[in-house]
PDB file of N, CA, C and O in Angstrom:
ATOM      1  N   UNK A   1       0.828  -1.181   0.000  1.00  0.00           N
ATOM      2  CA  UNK A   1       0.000   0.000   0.000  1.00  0.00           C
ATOM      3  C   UNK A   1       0.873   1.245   0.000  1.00  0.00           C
ATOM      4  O   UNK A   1       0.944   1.885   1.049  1.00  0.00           O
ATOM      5  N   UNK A   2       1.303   1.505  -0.689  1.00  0.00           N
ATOM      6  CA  UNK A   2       2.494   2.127  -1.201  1.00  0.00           C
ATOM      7  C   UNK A   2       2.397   3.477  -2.760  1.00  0.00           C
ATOM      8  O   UNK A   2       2.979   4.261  -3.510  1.00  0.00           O
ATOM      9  N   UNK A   3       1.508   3.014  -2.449  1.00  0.00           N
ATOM     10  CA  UNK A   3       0.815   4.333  -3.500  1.00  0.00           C
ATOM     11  C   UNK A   3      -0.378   5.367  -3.957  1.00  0.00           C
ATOM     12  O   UNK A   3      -0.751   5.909  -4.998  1.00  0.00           O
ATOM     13  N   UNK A   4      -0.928   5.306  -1.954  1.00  0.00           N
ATOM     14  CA  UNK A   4      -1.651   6.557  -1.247  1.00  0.00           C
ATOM     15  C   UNK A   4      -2.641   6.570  -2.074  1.00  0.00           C
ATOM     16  O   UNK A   4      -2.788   7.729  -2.462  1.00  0.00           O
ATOM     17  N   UNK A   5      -3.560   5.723  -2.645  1.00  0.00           N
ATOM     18  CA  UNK A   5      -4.257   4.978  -3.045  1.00  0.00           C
ATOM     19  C   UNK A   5      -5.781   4.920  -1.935  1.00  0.00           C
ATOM     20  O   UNK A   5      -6.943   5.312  -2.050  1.00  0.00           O
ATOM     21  N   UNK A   6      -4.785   4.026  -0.610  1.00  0.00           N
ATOM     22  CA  UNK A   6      -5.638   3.404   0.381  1.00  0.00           C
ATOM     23  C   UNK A   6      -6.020   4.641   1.079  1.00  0.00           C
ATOM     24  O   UNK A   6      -7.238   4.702   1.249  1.00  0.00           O
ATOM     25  N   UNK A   7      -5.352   5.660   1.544  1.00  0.00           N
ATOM     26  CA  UNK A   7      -5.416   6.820   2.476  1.00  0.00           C
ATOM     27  C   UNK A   7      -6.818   7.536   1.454  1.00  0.00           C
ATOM     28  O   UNK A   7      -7.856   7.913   1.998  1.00  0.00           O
ATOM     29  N   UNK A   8      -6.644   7.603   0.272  1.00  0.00           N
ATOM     30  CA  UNK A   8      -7.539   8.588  -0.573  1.00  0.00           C
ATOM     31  C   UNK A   8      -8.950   7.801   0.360  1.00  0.00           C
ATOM     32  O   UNK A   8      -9.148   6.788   1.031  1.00  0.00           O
ATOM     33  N   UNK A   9      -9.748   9.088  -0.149  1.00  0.00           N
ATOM     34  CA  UNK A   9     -11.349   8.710   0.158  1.00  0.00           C
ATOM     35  C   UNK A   9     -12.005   7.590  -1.287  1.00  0.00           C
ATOM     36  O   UNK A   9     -11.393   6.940  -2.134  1.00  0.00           O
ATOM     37  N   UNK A  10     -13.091   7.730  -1.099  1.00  0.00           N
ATOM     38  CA  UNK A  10     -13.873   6.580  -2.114  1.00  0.00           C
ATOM     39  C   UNK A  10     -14.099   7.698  -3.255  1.00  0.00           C
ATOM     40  O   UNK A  10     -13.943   8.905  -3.068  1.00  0.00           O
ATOM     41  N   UNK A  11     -14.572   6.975  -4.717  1.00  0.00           N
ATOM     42  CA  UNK A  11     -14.693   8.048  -5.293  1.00  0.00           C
ATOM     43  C   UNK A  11     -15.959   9.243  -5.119  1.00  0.00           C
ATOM     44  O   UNK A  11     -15.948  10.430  -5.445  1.00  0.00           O
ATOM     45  N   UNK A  12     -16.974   8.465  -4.507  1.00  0.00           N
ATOM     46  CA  UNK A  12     -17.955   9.263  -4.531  1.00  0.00           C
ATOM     47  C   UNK A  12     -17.953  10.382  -3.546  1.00  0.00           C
ATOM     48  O   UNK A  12     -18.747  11.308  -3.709  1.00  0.00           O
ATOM     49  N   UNK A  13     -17.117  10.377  -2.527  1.00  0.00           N
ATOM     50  CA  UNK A  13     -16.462  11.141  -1.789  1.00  0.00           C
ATOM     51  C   UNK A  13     -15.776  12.251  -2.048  1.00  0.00           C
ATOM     52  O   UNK A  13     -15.880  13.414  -1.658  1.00  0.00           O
ATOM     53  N   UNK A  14     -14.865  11.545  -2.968  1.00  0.00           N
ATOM     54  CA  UNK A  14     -13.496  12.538  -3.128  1.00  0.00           C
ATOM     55  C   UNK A  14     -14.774  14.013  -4.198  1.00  0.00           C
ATOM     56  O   UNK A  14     -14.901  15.216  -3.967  1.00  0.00           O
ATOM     57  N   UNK A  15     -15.467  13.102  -5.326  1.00  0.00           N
ATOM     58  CA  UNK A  15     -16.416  14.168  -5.820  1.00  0.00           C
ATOM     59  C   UNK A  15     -17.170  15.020  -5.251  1.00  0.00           C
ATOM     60  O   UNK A  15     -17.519  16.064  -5.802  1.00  0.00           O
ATOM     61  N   UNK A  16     -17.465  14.720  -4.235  1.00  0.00           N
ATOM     62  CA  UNK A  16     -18.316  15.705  -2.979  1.00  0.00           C
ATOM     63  C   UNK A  16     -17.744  16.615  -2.456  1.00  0.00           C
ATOM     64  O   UNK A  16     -18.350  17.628  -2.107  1.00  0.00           O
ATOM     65  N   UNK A  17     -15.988  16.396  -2.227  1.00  0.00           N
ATOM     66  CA  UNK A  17     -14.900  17.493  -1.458  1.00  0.00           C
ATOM     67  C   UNK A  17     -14.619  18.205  -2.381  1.00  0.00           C
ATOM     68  O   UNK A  17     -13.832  19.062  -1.980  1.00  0.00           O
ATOM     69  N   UNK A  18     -14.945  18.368  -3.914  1.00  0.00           N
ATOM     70  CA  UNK A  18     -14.224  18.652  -4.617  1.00  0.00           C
ATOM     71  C   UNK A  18     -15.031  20.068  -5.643  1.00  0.00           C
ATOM     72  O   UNK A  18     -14.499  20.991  -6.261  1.00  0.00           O
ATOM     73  N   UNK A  19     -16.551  19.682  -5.447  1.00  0.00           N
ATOM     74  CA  UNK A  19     -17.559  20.340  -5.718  1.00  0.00           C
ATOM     75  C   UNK A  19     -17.385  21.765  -4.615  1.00  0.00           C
ATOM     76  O   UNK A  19     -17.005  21.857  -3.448  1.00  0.00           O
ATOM     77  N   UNK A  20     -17.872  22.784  -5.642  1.00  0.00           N
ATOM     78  CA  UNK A  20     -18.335  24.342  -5.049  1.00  0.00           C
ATOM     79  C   UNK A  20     -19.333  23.988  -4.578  1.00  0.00           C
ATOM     80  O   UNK A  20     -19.988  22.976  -4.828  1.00  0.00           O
ATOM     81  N   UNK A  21     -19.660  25.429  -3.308  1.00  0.00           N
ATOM     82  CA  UNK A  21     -20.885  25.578  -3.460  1.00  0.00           C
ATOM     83  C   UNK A  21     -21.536  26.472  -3.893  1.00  0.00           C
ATOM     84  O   UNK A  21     -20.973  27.567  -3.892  1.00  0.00           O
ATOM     85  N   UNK A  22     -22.657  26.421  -4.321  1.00  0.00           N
ATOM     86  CA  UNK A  22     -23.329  27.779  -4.622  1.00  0.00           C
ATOM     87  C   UNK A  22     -24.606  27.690  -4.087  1.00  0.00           C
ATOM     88  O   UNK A  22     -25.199  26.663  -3.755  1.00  0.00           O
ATOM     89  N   UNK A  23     -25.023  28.956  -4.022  1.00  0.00           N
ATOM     90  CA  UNK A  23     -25.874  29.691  -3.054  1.00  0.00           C
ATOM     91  C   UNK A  23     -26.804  30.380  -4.404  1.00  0.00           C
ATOM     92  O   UNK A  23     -26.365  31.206  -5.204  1.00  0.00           O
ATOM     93  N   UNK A  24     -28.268  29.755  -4.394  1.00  0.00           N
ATOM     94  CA  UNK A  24     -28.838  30.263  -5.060  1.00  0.00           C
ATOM     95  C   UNK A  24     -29.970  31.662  -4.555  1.00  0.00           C
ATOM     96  O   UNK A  24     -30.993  31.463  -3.900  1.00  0.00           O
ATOM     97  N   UNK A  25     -29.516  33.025  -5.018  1.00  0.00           N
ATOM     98  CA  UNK A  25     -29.957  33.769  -4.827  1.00  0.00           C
ATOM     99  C   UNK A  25     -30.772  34.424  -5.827  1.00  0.00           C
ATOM    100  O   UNK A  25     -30.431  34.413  -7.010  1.00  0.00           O
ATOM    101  N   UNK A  26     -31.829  34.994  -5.426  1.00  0.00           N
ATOM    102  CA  UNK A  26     -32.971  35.329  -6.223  1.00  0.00           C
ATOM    103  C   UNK A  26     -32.299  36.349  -7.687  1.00  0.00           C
ATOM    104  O   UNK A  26     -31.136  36.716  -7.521  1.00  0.00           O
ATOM    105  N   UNK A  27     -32.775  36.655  -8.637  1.00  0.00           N
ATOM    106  CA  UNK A  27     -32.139  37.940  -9.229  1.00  0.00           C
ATOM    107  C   UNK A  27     -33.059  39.202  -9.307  1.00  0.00           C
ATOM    108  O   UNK A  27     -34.218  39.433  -9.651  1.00  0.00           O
ATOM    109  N   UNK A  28     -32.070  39.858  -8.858  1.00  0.00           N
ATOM    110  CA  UNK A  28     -33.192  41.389  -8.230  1.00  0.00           C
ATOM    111  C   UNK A  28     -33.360  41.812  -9.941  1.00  0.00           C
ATOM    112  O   UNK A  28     -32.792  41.646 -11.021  1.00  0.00           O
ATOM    113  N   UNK A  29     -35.220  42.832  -9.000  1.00  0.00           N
ATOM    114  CA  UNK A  29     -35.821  42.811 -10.179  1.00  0.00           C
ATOM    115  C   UNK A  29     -35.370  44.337 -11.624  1.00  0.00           C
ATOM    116  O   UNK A  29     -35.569  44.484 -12.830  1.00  0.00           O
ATOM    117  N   UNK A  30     -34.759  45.074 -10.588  1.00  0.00           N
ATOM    118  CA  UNK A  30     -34.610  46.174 -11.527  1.00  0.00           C
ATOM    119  C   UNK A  30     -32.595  46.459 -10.991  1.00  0.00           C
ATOM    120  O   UNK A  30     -32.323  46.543  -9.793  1.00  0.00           O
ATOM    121  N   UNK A  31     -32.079  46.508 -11.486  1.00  0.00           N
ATOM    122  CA  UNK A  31     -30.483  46.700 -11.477  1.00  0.00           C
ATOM    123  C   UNK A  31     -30.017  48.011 -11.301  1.00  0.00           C
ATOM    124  O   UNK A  31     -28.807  48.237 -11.301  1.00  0.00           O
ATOM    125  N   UNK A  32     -30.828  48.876 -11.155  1.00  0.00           N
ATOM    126  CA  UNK A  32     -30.713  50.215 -10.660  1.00  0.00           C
ATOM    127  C   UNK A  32     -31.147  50.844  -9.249  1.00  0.00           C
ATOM    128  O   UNK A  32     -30.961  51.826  -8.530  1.00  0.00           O
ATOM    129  N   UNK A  33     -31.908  49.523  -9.334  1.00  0.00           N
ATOM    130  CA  UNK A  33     -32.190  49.783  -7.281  1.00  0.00           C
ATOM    131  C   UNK A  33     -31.316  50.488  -6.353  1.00  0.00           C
ATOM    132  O   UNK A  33     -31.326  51.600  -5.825  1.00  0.00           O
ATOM    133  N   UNK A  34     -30.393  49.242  -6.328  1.00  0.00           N
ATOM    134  CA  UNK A  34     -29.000  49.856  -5.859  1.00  0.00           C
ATOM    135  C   UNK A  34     -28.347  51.202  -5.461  1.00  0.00           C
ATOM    136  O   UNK A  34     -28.145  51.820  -4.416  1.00  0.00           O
ATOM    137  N   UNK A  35     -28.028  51.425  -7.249  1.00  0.00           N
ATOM    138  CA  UNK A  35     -27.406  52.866  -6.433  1.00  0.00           C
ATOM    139  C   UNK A  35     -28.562  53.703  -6.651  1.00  0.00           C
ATOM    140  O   UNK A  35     -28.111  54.779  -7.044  1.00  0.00           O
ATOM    141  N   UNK A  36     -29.892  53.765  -6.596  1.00  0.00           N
ATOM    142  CA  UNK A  36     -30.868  55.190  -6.914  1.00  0.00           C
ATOM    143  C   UNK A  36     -31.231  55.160  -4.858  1.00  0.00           C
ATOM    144  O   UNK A  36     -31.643  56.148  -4.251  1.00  0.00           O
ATOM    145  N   UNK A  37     -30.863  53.472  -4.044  1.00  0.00           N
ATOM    146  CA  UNK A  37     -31.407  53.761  -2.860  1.00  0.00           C
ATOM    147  C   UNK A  37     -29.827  54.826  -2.048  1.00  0.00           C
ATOM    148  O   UNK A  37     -29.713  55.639  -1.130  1.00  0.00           O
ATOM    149  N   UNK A  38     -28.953  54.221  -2.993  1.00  0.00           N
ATOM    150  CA  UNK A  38     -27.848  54.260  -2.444  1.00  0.00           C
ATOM    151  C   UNK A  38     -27.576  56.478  -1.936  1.00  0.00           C
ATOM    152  O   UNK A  38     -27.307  57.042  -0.875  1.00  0.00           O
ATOM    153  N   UNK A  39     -27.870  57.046  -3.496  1.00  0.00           N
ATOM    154  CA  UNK A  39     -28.488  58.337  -3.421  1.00  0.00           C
ATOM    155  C   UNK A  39     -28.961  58.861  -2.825  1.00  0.00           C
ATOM    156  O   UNK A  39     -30.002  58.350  -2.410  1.00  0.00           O
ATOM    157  N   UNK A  40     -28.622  60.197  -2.332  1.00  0.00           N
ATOM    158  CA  UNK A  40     -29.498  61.041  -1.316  1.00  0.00           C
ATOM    159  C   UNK A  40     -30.239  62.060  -2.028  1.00  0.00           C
ATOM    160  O   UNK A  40     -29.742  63.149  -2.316  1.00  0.00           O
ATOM    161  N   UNK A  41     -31.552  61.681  -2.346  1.00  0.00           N
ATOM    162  CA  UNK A  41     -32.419  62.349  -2.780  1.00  0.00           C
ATOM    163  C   UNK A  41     -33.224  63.394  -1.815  1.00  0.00           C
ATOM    164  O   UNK A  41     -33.395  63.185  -0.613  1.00  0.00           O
ATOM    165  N   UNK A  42     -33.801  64.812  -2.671  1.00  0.00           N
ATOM    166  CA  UNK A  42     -34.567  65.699  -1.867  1.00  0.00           C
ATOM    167  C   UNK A  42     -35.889  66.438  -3.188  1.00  0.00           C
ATOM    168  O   UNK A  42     -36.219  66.024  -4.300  1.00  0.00           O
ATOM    169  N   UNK A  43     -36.207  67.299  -2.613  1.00  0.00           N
ATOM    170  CA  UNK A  43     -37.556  68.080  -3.003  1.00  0.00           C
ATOM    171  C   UNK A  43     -36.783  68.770  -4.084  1.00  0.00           C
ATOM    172  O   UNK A  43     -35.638  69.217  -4.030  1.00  0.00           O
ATOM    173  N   UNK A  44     -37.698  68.769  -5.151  1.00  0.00           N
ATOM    174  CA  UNK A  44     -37.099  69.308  -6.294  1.00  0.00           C
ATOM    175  C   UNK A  44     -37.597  71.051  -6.711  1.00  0.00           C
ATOM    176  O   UNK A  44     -38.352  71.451  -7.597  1.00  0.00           O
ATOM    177  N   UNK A  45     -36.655  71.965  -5.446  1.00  0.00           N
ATOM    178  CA  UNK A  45     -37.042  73.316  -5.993  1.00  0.00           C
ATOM    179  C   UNK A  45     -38.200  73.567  -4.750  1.00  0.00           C
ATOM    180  O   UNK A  45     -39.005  74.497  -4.685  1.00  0.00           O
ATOM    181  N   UNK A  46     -38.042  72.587  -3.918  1.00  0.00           N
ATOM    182  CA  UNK A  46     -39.522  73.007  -2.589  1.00  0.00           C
ATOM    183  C   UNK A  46     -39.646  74.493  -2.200  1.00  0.00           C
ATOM    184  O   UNK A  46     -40.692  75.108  -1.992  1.00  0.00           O
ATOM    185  N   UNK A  47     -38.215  75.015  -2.134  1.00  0.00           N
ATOM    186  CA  UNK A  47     -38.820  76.689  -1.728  1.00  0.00           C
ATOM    187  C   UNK A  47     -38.593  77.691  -2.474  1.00  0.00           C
ATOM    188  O   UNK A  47     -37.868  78.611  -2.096  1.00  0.00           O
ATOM    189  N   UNK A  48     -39.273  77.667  -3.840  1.00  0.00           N
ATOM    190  CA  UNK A  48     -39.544  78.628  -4.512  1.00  0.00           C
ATOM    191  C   UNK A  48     -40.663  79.159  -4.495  1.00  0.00           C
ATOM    192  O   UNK A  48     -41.614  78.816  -5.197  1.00  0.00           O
ATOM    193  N   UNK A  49     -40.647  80.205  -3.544  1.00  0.00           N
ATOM    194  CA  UNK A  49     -41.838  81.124  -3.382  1.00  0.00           C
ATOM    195  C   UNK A  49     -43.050  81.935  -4.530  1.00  0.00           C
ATOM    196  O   UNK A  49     -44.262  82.152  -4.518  1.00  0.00           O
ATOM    197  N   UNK A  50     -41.593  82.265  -5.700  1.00  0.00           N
ATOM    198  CA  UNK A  50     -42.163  82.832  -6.508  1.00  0.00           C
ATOM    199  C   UNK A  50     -42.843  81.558  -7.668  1.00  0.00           C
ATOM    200  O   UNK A  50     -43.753  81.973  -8.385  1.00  0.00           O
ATOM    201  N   UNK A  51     -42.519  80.408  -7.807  1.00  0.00           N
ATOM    202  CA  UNK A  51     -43.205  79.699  -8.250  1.00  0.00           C
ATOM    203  C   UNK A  51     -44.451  79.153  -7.771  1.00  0.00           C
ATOM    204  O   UNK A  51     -45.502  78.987  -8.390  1.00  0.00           O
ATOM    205  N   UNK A  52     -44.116  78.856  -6.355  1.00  0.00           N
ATOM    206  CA  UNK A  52     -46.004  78.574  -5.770  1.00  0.00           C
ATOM    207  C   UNK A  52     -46.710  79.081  -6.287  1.00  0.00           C
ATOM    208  O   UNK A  52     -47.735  78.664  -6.827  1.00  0.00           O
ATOM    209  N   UNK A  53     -45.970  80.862  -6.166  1.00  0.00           N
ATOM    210  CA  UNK A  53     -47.304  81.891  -5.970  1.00  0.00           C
ATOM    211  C   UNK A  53     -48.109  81.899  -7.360  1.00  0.00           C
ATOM    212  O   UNK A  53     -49.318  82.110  -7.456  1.00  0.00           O
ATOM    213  N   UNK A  54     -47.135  81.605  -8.531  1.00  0.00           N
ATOM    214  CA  UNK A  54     -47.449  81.906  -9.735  1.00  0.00           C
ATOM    215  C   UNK A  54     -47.969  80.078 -10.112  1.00  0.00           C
ATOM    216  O   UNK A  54     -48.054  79.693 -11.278  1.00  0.00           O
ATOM    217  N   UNK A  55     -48.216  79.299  -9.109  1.00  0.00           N
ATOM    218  CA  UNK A  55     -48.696  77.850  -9.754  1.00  0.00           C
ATOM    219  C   UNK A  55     -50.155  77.947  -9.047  1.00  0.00           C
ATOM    220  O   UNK A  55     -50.986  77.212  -9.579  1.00  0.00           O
ATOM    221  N   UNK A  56     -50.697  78.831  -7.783  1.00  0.00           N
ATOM    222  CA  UNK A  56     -51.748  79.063  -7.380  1.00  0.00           C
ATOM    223  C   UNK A  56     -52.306  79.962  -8.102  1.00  0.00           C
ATOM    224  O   UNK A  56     -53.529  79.822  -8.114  1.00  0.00           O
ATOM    225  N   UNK A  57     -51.770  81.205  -8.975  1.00  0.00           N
ATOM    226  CA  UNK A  57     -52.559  82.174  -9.805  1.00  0.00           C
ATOM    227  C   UNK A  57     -52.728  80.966 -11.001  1.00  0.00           C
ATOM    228  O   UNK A  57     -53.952  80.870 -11.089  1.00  0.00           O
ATOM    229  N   UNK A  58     -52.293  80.255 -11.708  1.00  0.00           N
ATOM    230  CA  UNK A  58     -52.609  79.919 -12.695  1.00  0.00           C
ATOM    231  C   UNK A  58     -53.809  78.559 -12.506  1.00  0.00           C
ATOM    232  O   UNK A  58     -54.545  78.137 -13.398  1.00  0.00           O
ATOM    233  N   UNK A  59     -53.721  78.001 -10.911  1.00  0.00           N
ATOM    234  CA  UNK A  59     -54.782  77.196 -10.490  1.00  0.00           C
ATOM    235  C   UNK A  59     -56.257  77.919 -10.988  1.00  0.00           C
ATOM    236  O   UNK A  59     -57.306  77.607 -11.552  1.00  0.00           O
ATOM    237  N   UNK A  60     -55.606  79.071 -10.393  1.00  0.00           N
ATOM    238  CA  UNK A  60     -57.226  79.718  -9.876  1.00  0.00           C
ATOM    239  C   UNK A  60     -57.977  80.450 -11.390  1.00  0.00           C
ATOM    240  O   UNK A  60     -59.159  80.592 -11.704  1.00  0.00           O
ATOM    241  N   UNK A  61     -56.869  80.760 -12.002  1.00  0.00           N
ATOM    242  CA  UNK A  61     -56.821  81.329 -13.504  1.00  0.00           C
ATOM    243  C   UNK A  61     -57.867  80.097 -14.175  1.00  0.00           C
ATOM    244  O   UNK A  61     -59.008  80.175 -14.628  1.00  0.00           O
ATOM    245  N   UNK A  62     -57.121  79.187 -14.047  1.00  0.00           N
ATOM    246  CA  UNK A  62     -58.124  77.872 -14.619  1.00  0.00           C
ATOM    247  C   UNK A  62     -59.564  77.704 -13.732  1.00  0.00           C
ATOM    248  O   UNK A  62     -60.642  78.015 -14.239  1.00  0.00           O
ATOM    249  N   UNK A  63     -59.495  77.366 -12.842  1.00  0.00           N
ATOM    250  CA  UNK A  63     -60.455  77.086 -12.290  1.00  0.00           C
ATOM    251  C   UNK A  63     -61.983  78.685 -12.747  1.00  0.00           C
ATOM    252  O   UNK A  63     -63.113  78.417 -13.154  1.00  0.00           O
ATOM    253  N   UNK A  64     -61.467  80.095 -12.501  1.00  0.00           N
ATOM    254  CA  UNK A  64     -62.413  80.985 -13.394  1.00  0.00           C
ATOM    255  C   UNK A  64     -62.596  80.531 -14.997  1.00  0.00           C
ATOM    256  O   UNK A  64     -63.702  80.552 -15.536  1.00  0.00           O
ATOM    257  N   UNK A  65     -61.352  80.110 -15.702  1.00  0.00           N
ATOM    258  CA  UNK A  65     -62.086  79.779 -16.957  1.00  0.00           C
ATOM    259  C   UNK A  65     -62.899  78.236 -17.731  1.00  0.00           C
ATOM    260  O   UNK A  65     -63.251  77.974 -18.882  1.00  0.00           O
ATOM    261  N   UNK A  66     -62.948  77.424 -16.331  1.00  0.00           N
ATOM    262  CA  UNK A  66     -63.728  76.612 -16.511  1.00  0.00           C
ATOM    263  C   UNK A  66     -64.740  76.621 -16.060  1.00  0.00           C
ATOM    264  O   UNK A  66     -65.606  75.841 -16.457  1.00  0.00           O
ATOM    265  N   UNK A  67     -64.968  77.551 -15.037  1.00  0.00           N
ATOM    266  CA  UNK A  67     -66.308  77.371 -14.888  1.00  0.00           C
ATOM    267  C   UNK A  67     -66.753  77.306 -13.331  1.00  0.00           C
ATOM    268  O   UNK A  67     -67.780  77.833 -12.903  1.00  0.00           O
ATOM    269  N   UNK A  68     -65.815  76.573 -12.544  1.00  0.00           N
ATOM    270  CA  UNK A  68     -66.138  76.089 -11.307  1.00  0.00           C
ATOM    271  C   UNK A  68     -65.969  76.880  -9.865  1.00  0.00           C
ATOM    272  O   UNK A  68     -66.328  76.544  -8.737  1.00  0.00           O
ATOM    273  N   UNK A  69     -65.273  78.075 -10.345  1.00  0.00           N
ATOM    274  CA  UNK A  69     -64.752  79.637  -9.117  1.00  0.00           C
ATOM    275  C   UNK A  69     -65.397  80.634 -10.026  1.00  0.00           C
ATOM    276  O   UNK A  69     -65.264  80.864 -11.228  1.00  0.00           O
ATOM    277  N   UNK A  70     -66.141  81.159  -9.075  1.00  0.00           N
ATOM    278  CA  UNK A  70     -66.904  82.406  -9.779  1.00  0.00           C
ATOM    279  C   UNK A  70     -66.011  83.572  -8.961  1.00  0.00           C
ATOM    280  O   UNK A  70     -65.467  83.519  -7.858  1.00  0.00           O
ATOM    281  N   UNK A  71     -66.075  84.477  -9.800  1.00  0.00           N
ATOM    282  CA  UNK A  71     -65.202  85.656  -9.580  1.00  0.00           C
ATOM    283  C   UNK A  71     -64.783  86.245  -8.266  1.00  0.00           C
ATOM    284  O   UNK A  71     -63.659  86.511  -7.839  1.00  0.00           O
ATOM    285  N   UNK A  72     -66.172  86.403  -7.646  1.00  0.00           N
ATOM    286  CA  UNK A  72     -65.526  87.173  -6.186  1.00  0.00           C
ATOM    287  C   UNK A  72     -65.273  86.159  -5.155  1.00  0.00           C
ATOM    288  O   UNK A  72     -64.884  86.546  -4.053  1.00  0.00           O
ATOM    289  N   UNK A  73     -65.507  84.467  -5.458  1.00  0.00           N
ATOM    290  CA  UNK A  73     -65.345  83.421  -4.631  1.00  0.00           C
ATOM    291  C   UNK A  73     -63.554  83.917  -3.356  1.00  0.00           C
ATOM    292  O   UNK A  73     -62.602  84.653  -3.612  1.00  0.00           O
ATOM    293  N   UNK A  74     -63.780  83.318  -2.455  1.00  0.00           N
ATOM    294  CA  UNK A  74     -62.273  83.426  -1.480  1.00  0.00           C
ATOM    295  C   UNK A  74     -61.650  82.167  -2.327  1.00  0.00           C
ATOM    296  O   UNK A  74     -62.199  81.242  -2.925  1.00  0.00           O
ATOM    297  N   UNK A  75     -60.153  82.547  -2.110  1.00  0.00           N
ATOM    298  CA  UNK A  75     -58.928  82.128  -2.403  1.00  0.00           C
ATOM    299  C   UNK A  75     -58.799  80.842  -1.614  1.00  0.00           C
ATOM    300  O   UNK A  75     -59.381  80.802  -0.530  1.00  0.00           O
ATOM    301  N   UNK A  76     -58.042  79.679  -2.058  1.00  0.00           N
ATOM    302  CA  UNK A  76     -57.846  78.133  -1.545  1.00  0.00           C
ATOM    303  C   UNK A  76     -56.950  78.410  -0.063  1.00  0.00           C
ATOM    304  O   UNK A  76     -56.603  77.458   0.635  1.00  0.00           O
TER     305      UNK A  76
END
């Protein structure tokens, strides 16, 4: 016994030590997840005063020319 033969494991063995493993993990659904959570996102332009003011005149602008705010009605 002279040619380490006997010391080896069986074959079905030695194939088992010899195998990876792998780890089956799901595949995420969109690949941009990542870095868009990764990002520090905020309000786009939140304190522009002069835009409110002029996105509530043009509310109310609409709302007189459809029909539904009659003229001397109070403001939202």
């Amino acid at each position: 016994m002279t040619n380490g033969a006997a010391h080896a494991a069986p074959g079905h063995l030695r194939e088992r030590m010899n195998m990876k493993m792998t780890i089956k993990l799901p595949k995420p659904r969109n690949p941009l997840v990542a870095p868009a959570r990764a990002r520090v996102a905020g309000a786009h332009a939140a304190h522009n005063p002069a835009r409110r003011t002029r996105r509530i005149e043009k509310q109310n602008l609409n709302l007189l020319l459809s029909g539904r705010k009659r003229d001397g009605g109070e403001d939202a």
